[in-house]
C-alpha beads as a LAMMPS data file, in Angstrom:
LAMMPS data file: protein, C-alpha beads

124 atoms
123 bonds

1 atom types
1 bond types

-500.0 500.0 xlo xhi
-500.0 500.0 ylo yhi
-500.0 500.0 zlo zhi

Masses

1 110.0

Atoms # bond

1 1 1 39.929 153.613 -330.322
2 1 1 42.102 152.870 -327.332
3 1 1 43.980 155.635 -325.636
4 1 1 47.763 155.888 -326.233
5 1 1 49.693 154.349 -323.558
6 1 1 53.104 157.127 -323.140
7 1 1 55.255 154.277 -321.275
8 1 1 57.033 152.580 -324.298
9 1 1 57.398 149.464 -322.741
10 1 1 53.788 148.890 -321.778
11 1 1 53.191 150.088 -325.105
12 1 1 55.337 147.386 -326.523
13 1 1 53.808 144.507 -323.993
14 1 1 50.179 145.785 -325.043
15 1 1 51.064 145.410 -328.620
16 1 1 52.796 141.912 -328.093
17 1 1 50.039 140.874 -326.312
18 1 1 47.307 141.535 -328.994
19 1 1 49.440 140.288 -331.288
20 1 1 48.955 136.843 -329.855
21 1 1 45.568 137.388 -329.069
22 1 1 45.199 138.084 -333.387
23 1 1 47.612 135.296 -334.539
24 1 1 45.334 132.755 -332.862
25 1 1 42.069 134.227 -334.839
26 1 1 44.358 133.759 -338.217
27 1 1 43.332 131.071 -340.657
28 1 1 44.538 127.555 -340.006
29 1 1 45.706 127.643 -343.905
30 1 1 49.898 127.007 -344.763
31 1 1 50.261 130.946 -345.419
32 1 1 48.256 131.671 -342.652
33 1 1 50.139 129.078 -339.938
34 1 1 53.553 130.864 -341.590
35 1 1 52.674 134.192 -341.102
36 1 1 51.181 133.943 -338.107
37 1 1 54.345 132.445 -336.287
38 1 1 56.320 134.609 -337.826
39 1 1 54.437 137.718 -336.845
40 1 1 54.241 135.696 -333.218
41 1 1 58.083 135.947 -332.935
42 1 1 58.677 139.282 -334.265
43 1 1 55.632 141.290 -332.805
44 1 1 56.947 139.958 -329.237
45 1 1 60.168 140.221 -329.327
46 1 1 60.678 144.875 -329.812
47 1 1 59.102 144.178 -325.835
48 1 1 61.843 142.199 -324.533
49 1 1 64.864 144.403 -326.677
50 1 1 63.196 146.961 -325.316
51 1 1 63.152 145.662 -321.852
52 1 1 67.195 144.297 -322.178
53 1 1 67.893 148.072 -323.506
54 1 1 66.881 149.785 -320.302
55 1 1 69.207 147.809 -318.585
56 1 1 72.665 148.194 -320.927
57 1 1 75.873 148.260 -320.351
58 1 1 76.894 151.039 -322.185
59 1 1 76.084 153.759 -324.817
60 1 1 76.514 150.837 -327.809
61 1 1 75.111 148.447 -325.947
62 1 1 71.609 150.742 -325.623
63 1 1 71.657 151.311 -329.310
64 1 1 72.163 148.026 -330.242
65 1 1 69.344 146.420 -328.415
66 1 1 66.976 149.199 -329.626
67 1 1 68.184 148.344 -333.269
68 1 1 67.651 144.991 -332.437
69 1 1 63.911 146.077 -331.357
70 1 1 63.957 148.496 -334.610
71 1 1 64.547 145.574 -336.991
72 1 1 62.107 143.295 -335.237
73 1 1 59.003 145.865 -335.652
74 1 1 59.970 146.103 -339.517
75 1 1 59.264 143.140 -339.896
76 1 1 56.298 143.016 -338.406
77 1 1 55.593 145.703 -340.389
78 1 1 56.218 143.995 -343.655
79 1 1 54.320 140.937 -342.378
80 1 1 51.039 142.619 -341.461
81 1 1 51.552 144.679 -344.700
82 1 1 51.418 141.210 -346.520
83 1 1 48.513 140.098 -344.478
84 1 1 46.290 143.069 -345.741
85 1 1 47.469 142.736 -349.479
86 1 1 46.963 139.198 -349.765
87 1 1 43.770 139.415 -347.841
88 1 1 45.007 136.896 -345.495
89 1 1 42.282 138.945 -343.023
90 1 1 40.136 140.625 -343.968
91 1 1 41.152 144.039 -344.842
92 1 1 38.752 145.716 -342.283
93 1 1 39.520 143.480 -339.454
94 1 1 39.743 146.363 -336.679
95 1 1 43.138 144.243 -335.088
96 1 1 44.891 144.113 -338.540
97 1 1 44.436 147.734 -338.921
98 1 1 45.208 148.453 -334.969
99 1 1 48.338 146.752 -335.384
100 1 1 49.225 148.136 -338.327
101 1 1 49.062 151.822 -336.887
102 1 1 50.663 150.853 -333.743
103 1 1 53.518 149.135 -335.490
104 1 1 53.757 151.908 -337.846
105 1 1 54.053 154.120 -334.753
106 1 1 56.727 152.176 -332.815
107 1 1 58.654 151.719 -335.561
108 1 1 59.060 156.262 -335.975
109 1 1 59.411 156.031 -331.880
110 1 1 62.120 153.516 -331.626
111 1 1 63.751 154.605 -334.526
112 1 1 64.097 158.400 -332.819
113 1 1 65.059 156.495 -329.436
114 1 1 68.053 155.108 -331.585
115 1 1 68.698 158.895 -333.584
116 1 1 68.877 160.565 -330.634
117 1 1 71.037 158.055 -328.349
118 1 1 73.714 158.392 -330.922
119 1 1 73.985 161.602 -331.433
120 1 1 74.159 161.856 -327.309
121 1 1 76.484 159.116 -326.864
122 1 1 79.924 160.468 -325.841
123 1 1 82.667 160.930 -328.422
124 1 1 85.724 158.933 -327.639

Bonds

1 1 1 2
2 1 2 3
3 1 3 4
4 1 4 5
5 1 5 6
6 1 6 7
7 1 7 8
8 1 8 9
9 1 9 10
10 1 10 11
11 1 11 12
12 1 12 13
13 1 13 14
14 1 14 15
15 1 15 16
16 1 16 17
17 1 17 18
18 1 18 19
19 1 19 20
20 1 20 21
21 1 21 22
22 1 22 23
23 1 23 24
24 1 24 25
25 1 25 26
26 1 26 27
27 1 27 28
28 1 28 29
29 1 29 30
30 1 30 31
31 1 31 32
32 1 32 33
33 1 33 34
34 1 34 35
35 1 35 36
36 1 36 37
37 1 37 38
38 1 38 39
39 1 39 40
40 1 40 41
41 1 41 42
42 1 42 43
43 1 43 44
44 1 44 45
45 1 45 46
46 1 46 47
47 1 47 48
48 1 48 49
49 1 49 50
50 1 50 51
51 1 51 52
52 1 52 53
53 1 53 54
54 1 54 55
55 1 55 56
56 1 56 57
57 1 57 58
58 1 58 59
59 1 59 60
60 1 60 61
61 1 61 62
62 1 62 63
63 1 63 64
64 1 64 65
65 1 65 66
66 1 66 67
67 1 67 68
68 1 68 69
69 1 69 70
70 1 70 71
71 1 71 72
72 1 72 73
73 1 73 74
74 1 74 75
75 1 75 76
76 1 76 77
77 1 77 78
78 1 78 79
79 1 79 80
80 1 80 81
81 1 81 82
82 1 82 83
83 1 83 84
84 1 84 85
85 1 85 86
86 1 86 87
87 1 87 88
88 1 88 89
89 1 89 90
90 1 90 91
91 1 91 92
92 1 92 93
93 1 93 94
94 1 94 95
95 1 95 96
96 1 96 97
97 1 97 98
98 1 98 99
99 1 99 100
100 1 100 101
101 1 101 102
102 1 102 103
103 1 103 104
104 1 104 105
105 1 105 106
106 1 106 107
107 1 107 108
108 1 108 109
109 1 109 110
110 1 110 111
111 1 111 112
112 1 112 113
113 1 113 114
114 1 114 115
115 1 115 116
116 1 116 117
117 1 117 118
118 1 118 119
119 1 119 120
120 1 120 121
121 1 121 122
122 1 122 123
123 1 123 124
């Protein structure tokens, strides 16, 4: 077991970057090729939202990129979730089950990020 990184954006770039490190070990099959490039764009991208969020333009704007990040981890959610079910790994591969916590994770963090920036943001 790794210890937990506190700096949400490293946190996202460390789980992007296993992320490609465990698509490449995925079977060479049609459902494995599919799921692997989709779990390639959406397990990369809550890093880069991320990244665009710290830098918005406004209240909305910072919301919006984090939902953007939100939706993004879902799926990647959903995807490993599939993976594991359908035995695409195998169920006790240790990266399947590290992502799968860490997206898990992310997806409660990000989602308070967005909870609490709203009810912050000013009132018009």
């Amino acid at each position: 077991m790794e210890p937990k990184i506190y700096d949400l954006e490293e946190r996202l770039i460390v789980f992007a970057a296993k992320v490609v490190k465990y698509v490449d070990r995925m079977p060479t099959s049609i459902a494995g090729r599919y799921y692997a490039g989709q779990l390639l764009r959406s397990g990369g991208s809550p890093a880069l939202h991320y990244g665009e969020a710290q830098a918005a333009e406004s209240p909305a704007d910072f919301i919006h990129k984090n939902k953007v990040a939100l939706k993004e981890l879902k799926e990647s959610r959903a995807n490993l979730r599939i993976q594991a079910l359908s035995e695409l790994m195998p169920p006790s591969d240790t990266d399947l089950q590290w992502l799968t916590q860490e997206c898990l994770e992310l997806v409660k963090i990000v989602g308070k990020i967005i909870s609490t920036a709203k009810r912050n943001r000013p009132q018009p």
